[in-house]
Each structure stands twice: as C-alpha cells, then as structure tokens.
C-alpha positions as CSV (number, residue, x, y, z in Angstrom):
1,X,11.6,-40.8,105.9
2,X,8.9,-39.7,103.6
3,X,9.2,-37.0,100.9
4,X,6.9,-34.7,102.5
5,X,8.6,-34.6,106.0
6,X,12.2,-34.4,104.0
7,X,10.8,-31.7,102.0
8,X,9.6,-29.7,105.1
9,X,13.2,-30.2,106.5
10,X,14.5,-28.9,103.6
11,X,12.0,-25.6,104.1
12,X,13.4,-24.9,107.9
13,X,16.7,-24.1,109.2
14,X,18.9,-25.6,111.0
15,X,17.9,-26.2,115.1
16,X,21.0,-24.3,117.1
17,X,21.9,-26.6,120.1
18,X,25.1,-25.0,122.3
19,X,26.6,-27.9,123.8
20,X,28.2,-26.2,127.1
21,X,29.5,-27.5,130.7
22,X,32.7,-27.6,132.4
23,X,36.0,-28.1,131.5
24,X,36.6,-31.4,130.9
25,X,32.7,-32.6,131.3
26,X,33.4,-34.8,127.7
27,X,31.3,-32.1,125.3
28,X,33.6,-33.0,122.5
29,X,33.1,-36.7,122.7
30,X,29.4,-36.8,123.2
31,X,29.2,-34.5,120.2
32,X,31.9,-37.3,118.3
33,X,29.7,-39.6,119.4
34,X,26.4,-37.8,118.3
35,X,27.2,-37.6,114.6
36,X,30.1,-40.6,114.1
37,X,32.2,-37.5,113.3
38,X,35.8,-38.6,113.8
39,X,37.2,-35.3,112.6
40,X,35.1,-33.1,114.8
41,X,37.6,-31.0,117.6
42,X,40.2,-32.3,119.5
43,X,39.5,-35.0,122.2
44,X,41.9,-35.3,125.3
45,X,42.2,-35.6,129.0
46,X,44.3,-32.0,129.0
47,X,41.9,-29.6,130.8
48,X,40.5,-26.9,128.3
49,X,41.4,-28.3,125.4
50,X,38.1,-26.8,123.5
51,X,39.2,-23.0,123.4
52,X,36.7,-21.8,120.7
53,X,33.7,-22.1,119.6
54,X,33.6,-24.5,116.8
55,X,30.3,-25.8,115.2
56,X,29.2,-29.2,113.5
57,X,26.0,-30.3,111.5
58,X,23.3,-33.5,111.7
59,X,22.3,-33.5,108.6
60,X,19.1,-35.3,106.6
61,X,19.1,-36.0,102.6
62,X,22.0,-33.1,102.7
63,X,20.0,-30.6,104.4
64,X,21.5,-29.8,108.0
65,X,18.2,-30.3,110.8
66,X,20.4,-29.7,113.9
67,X,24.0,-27.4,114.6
68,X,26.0,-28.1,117.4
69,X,27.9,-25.3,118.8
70,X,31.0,-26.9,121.0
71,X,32.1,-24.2,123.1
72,X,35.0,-23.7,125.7
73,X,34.7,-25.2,128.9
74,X,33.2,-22.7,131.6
75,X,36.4,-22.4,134.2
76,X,35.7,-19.3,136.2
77,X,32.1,-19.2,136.5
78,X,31.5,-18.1,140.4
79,X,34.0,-15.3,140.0
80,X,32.0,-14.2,137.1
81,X,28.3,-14.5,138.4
82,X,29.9,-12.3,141.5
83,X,31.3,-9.5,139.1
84,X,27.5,-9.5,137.2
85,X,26.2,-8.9,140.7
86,X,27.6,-4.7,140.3
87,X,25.2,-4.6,137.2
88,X,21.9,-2.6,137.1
89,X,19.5,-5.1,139.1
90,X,16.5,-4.1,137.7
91,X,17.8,-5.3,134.1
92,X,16.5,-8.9,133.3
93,X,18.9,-11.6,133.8
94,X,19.2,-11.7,129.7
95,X,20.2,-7.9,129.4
96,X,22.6,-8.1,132.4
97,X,24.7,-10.7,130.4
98,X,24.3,-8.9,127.1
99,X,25.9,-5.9,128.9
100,X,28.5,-8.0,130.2
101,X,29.1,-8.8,126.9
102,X,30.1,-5.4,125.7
103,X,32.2,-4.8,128.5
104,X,36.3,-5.1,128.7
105,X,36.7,-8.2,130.9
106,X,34.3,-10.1,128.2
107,X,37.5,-10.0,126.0
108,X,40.0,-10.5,129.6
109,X,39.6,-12.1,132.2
110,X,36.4,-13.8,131.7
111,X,36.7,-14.1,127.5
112,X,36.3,-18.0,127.9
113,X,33.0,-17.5,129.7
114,X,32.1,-14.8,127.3
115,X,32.4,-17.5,124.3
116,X,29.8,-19.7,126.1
117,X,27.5,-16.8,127.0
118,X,27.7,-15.0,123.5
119,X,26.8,-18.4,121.8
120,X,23.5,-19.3,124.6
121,X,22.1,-15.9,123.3
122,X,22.2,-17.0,119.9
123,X,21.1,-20.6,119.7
124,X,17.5,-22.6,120.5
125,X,18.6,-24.5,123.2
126,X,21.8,-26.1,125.0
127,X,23.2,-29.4,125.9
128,X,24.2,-28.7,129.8
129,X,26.5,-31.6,129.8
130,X,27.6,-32.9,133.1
131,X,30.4,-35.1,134.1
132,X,28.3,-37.2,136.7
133,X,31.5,-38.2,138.6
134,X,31.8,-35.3,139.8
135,X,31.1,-33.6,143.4
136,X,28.3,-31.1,143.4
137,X,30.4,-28.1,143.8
138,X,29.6,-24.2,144.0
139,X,31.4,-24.2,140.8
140,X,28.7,-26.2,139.0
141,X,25.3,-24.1,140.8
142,X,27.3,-20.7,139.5
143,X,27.4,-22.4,135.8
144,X,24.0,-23.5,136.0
145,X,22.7,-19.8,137.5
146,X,24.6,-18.1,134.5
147,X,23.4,-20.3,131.7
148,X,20.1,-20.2,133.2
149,X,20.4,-16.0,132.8
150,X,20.4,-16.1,129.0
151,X,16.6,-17.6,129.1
152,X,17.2,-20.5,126.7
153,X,15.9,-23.9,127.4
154,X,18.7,-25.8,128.8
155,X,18.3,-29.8,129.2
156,X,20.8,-31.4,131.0
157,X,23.0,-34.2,129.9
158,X,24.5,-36.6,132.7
159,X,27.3,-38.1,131.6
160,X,29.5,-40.8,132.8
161,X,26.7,-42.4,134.1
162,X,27.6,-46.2,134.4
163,X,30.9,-45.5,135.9
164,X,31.2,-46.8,139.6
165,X,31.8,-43.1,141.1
166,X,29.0,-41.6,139.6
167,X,26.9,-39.1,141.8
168,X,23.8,-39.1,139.9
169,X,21.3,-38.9,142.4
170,X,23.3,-35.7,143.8
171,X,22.9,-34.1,140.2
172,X,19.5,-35.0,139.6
173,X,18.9,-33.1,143.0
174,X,20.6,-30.1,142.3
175,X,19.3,-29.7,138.6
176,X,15.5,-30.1,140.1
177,X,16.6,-27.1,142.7
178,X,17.0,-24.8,139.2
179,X,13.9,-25.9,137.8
180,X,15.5,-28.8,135.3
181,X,13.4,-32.0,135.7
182,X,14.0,-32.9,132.0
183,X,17.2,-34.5,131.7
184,X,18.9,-37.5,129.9
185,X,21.7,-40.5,130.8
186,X,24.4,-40.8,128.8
187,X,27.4,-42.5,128.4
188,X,29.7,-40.7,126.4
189,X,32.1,-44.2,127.0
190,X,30.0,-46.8,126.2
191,X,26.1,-45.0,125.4
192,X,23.2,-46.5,126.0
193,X,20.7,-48.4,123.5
194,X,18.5,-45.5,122.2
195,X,20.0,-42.7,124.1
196,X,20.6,-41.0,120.9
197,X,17.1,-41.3,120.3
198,X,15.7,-40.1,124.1
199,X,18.0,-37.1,123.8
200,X,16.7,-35.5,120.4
201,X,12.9,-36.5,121.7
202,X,13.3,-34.9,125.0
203,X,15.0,-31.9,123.1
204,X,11.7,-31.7,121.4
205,X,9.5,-31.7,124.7
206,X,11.2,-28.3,125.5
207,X,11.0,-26.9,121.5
208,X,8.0,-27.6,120.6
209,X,8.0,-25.6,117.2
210,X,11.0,-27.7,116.1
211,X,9.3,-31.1,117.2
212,X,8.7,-32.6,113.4
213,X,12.1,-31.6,112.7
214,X,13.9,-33.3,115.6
215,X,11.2,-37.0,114.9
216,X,13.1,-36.5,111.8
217,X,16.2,-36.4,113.1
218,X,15.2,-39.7,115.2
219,X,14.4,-41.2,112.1
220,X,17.6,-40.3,110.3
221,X,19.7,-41.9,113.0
222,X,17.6,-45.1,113.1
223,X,18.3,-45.0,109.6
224,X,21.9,-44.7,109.6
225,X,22.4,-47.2,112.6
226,X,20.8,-50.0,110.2
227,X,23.0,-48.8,107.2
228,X,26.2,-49.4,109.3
229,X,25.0,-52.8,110.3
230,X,24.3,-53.5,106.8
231,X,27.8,-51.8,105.5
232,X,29.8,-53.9,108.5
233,X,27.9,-57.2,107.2
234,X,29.2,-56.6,104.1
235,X,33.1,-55.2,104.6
236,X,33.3,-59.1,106.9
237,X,31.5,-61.1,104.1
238,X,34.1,-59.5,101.7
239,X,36.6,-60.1,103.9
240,X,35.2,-63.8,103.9
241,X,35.0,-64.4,100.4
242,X,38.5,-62.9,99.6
243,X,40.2,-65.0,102.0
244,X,38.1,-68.3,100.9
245,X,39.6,-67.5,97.8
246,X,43.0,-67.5,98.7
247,X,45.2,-70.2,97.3
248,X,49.1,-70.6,97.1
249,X,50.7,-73.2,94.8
250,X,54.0,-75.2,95.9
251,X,56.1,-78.3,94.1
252,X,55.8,-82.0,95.9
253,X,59.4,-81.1,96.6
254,X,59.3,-77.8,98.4
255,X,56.1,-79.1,100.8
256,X,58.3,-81.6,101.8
257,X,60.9,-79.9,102.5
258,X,59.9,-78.7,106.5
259,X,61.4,-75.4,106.1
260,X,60.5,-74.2,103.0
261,X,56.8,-75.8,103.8
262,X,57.1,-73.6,107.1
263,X,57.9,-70.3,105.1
264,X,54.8,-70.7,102.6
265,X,52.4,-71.4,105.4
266,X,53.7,-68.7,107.4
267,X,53.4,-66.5,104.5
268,X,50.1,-67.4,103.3
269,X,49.0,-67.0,107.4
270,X,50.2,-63.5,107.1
271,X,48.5,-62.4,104.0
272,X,45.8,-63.9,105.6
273,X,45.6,-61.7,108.4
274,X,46.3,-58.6,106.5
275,X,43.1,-58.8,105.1
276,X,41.4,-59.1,108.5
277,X,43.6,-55.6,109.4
278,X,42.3,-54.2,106.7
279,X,39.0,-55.4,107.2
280,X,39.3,-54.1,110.9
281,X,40.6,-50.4,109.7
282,X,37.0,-50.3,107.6
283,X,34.7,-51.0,110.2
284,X,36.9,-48.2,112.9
285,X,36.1,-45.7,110.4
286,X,32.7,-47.2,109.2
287,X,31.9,-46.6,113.6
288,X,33.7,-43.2,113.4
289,X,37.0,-44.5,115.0
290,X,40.5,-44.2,113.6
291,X,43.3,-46.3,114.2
292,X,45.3,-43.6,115.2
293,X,42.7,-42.2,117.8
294,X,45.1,-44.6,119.8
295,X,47.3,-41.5,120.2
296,X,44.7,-39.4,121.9
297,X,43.7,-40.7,125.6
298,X,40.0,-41.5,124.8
299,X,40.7,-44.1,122.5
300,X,44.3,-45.2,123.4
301,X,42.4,-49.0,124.0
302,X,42.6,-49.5,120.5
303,X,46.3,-50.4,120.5
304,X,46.6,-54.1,120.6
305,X,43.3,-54.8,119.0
306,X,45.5,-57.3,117.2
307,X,46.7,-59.8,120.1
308,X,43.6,-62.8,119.3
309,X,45.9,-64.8,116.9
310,X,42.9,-66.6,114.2
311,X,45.3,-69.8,113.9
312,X,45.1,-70.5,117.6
313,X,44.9,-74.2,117.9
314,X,41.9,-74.2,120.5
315,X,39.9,-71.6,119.2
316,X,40.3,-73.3,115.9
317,X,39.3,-76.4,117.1
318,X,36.2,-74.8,118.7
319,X,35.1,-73.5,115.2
320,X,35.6,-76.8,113.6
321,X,33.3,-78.4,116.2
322,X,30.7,-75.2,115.2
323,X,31.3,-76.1,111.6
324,X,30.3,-80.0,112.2
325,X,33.9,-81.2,112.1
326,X,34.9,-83.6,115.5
327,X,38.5,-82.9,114.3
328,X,40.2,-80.0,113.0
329,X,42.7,-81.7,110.1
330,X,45.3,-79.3,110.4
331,X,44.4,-77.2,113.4
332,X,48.7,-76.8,113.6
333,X,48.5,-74.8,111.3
334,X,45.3,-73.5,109.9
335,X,46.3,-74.0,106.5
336,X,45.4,-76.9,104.5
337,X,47.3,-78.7,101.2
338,X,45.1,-80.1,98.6
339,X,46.3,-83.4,98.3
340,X,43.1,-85.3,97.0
341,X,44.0,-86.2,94.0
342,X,47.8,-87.4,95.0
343,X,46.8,-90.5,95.4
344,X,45.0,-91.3,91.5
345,X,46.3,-93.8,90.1
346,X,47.9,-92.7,86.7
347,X,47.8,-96.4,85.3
348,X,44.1,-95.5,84.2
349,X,46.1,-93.8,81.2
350,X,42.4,-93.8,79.5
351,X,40.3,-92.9,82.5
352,X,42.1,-89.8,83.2
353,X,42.8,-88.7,79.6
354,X,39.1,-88.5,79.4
355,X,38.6,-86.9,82.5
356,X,41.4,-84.2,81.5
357,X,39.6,-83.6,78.6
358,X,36.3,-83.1,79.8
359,X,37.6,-80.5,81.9
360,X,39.0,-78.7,79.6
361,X,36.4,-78.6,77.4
362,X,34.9,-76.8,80.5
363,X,37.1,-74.6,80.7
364,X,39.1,-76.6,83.4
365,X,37.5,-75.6,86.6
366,X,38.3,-76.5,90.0
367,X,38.4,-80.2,89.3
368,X,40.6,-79.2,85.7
369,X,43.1,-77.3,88.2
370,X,43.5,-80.2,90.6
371,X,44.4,-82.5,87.7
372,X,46.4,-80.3,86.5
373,X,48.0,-79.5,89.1
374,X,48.7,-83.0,89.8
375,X,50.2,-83.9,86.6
376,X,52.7,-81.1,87.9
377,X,53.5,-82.5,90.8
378,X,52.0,-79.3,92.5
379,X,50.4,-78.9,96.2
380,X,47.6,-76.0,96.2
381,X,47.5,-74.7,99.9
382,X,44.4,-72.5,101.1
383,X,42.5,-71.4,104.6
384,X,40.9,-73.9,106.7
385,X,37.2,-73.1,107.2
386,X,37.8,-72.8,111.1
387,X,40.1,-69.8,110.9
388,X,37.8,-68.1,108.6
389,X,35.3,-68.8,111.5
390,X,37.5,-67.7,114.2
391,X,38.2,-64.6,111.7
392,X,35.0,-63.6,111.0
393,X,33.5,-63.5,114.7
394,X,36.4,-61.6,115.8
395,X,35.2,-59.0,113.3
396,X,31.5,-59.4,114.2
397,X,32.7,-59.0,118.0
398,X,34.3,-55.6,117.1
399,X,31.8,-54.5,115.2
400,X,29.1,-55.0,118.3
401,X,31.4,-53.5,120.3
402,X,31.9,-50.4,118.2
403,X,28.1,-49.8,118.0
404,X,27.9,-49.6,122.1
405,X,31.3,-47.5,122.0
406,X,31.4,-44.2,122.7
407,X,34.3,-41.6,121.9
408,X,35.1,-40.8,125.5
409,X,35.7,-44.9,126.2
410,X,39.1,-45.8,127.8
411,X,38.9,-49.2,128.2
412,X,40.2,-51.9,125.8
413,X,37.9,-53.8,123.1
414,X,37.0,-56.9,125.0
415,X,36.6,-59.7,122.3
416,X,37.1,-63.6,122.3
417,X,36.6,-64.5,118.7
418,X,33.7,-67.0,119.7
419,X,31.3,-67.7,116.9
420,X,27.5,-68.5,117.1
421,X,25.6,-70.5,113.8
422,X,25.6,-67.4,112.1
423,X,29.1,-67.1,111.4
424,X,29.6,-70.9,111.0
425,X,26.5,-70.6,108.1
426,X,28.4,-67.5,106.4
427,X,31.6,-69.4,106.1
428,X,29.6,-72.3,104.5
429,X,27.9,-69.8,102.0
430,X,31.8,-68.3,101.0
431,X,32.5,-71.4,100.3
432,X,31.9,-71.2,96.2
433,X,35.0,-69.0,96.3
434,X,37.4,-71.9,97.0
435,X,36.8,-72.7,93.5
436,X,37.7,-69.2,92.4
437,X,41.3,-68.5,93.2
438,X,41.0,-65.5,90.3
439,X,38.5,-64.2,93.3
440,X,41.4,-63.0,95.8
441,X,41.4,-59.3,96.1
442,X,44.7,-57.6,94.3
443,X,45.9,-54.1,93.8
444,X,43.9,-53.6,90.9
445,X,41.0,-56.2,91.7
446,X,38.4,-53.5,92.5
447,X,38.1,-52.4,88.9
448,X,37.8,-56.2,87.6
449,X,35.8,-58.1,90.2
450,X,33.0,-60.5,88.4
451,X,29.8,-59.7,89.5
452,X,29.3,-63.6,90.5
453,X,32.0,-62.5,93.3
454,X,29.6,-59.6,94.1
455,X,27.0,-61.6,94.4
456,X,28.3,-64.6,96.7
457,X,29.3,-61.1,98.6
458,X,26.2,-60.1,99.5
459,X,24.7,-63.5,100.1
460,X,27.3,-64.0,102.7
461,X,26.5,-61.0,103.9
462,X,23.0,-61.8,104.9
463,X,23.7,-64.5,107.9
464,X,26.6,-62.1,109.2
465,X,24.0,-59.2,109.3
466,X,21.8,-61.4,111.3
467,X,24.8,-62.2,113.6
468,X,25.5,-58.7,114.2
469,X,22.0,-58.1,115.4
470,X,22.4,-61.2,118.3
C-alpha cells in the first residue's frame, strides 16, 4: 500500500459494518474468519450463543479501516414487525423503529431484537448473513422487512454455500423480492478463493464515499495472505533444519544390543515428532486456529491431526524414490547410524594420524567428529532424509488446508503427507545442517542461534514457499 493512501486511512474513521442474521446463521465465524481473529466471541452450535453486541476491528498500518459489530441473533422477528404495525403509520419506517426503541418491550420481550435494531441505526452498512441451508421461512422475510426499516444499505451474505442442502437459488429469489441484487457467496467452512476480497469490493459498490478506504482494505488482506505463506514457509524450513540437525550418540555396545538400540531410536523418533507438534501448533495459530478450538463444535476436526505416523515404511519409501533413492536404507525405522567410517582400517597408524590432525587443525568438523567418534567406538544416529520429506509435506498439506479453512468447518483435515519436488529440493537444501549437530533447537537455543543457521533457514524456506503456492 502506498503512503499516500495509508495516510488518507489514517485521516478517516473507521467504516461501521453490523454483521446481523439469525440465530445460528454463523455471524461469529464468518467474522473469525474475516480478520484470523481466534479470540473474537464465542463459536458453537448452542442456539443464541452471541447475546450482546460485541465489536472487532480490520485494521491497516495500526489504524482500524473497518468495525464489525457482532450482534445477537434475531429470534422473534415476525412477532416484533407485527407489534411495530400499532405505531403511527405515517412515521417513516426509520422513526417507527427509533420509537420502538424508547419503548418498554425494547428492554423485554423483544430486547434481543432491540440490540440488532439499535446497532443498524448506528453503523454504515450490515452484513445480512444467511445460513443458505435453510428453508425460506416467514421468519427470514420479517428479518429482512425490519432490517430493511432502519434505511441502511444491507448486502447479503449467503453462507454455507457448497454444502449439498443448500437453497441458494430460493434465497437469491427472495433477497431480489426486497430489492437486494448485490450479494456475495461464502463459505464460512471452507471460503472461497477471493471471497474476502469480492465482499469488501461489493461493500464498496453500495458506499461509495468509503470506496478508497475498503480497495485498501483489499490490499491489506492480499497483503497479509502472502505474509502467512511466507511466515508458514519459514516455521516448516525451521522445522527442517532443526530436525536435519538432530543427532544422538550411542557406544558399539549399546547399538548392538536390540533393546537398548530399540529405546534410542524410539526416543530420537519421538523427539523427532515433537518438533513437528510444535511446528503444527505454529501454523494453527499463524491461520488463526487453536489447538484447543477442538473443544468447541466448529473446529472439533482438529483432534487427531496427529494419526499420519512420518516413519511409515511406505510413505517413507515413497519419499526416498522422490529424493532419487531406489531403496530406502533403513525405511524400518527412519533412523539411520553413521557407520562410514567403521570399517577404516586402523593399521594406516600414519594415514589416519595425519588425517586426525588435519581436522583438528580445522576445528574438527563433521569429518573430525566421525573419526572421533570412531576412535570411541561411538555410533552417531540421525533422521533419514525421507521422513523429513514425509514431515515436511504433511506440514505444507496443513498449511494449504488452513488457508481454504474457515472457522465454521466441521470436517477433519484431510492430508496424506505426499510430497511434490518442492519439498524433496528443501530437504536437500537442509542438508548443511547434518554437519551442525550444535544446530538442534534447545530451551535456550533461541537467544544463541548462529546466523549461518538463520540463513540455511530462510534458503530452505524458499522452495517450501513455492510448494505452498502449488
């Protein structure tokens, strides 16, 4: 965005959208979904759930553009346009609710509709949203006749669209019997490419005075959508580069001993796949999801998000293929012991007293460390590159799906952990980190992390960010 157009943003105030509809229609989650605000009211399948009006800000370079009003769902509303029928009928429409307004059954029996009502007389425009599964009922043509009262432009929001009992064409027919051909499609579950974007432009078709504001707000959103892709490239190339760096040490004796062998691989698997949790728990929040939204019926499906194993023989097999491999060595497993020096001959007394002492006049380095290590008698074990393929397209598979996920979704996160050359070239890239086993991420590695670490970071970062965009 330019300085000019941020500066007049900063010169205006804020665009007052009422987001109204029925109990239940999913105003909550479209407006969760709107701003990736995971905090923002309380999302559930218990009818009339929103019982206030609460508000919530889309803000550019700090400055709020638009404020959402989330307001209680309308529950009585052809009981109340019948009791506005005993008011003076040559008032307009406007000045018959404002009188209903100061009356006593605005605070009784219909205060819930007198939240919704006060707040249309107060704001720009509204959000009608509509849950477009369900009948066309005198319920709905009684909401839309009162909201319609207050003389503020209303455009309609249809949501629910893709689901299998969706009534759209009924809606659209109804809403063109009021007046409202403007409308948008949405998906509140799973929303559609750019319906952020045809929302806030057809918003500005019916406020005109607020049109460079809301292109703004277009902007801003295109901006923040290629920020996330560029932060979720980066949370899996870190993950990447921490796990390439992984490496556990055991004695000749222990690896040959088949249980103790069996308890450091399983250990090193685990620690392994905490990393990808963690990695995981990033990008839910980075898309505006929590892992406990699993608590609240929208987003139960993110309970098992944890059942593709990464040191699954065949998928692991299917990466080493991707990664040019015919075989996976130790596809058992995942999990590979360093044994390539094992089989030196120590007779070259000369030979390798040289070649230890060129290393450590290098200070060692991975080749110094294997010698070492095999003077020891020590077995390094580390991650096969196939698991940190398997790994890192289950993360780029979430994170697509996240981007097309909406906060009123109930299904479960449908990923296979199948990786395309994108993935397979990141995984070569992390590579330098196998020599780095100082790399691995600890408590207190954030504060001490080299900046050649950063830097292999970001440059595995690149061919996942190009993944992400397949």
């Amino acid at each position: 965005m330019s300085d000019k157009t941020a500066g007049n943003h900063r010169g205006q105030q804020a665009i007052r959208i009422a987001v109204v509809g029925h109990t239940n229609a999913g105003k909550t989650s479209l407006l969760r979904t709107l701003t990736r605000r995971i905090d923002f009211g309380e999302v559930s399948e218990r009818p009339g759930t929103t019982r206030h009006v609460e508000s919530i800000d889309l803000k550019i370079d700090g400055h709020s553009v638009v404020r959402f009003l989330d307001t209680p769902g309308l529950e009585d509303a052809v009981s109340l346009r019948q009791h506005l029928e005993a008011f003076d009928s040559t008032q307009t429409p406007p000045d018959r609710i404002r009188e209903f307004l100061r009356s006593p059954e605005a605070h009784g029996t219909f205060e819930q509709e007198a939240k919704v009502l006060r707040a249309m007389l107060d704001v720009d425009a509204a959000f009608l949203v509509i849950d477009a599964r369900e009948p066309v009922l005198p319920k709905f043509r009684a909401e839309i006749e009162l909201l319609n009262s207050c003389a503020r432009p209303v455009l309609p929001v249809l949501n629910f669209v893709r689901d299998a009992a969706s009534r759209e064409p009924a809606w659209k027919d109804l809403l063109s019997a009021y007046g409202l051909h403007v409308l948008v499609r949405f998906d509140a579950a799973a929303p559609f490419t750019g319906a952020e974007r045809d929302l806030y432009r057809d918003l500005a078709t019916l406020l005109r005075d607020h049109r460079e504001l809301l292109h703004g707000a277009v902007e801003q959103l295109e901006t923040e959508a290629m920020d996330r892709r560029h932060a979720a490239a980066a949370s899996i190339a870190e993950l990447l580069v921490d796990a390439a760096a992984v490496r556990r040490t055991a004695s000749a004796a222990e690896f040959a001993d088949a249980a103790k062998r069996e308890a450091l691989v399983a250990a090193l698997r685990q620690s392994i796949t905490d990393r990808a949790q963690r990695c995981t728990d990033d990008l839910l929040a980075l898309y505006g999801f929590r892992q406990g939204d699993a608590d609240e019926a929208p987003l139960r499906s993110i309970e098992g998000r944890w059942t593709l194993d990464f040191f699954e023989p065949e998928a692991m097999k299917a990466a080493g293929l991707l990664m040019g491999k015919g075989v996976v060595a130790g596809a058992a497993v995942g999990v590979v012991a360093d044994l390539a020096l094992a089989g030196l001959s120590l007779g070259a007394g000369a030979a390798l007293g040289g070649a230890i002492g060129g290393a450590v006049s290098q200070g060692w380095g991975p080749f110094g460390r294997k010698l070492l290590n095999m003077m020891r008698d020590v077995r390094e074990l580390s991650i096969e590159d196939s698991v940190l393929v398997v790994m890192a397209a289950w993360q780029i598979q979430l994170a697509q799906a996240l981007e097309r996920r909406g906060h009123a979704a109930t299904e479960r996160i449908a990923i296979d952990g199948n990786a395309d050359r994108d993935v397979a070239t990141a995984v070569r890239a992390a590579r330098p980190a196998r020599s780095h086993p100082e790399w691995e991420s600890t408590p207190r590695w954030r504060w001490t992390a080299p900046a050649a670490r950063a830097v292999l970071v970001a440059y595995v970062a690149l061919p996942l960010e190009a993944a992400l965009s397949s």
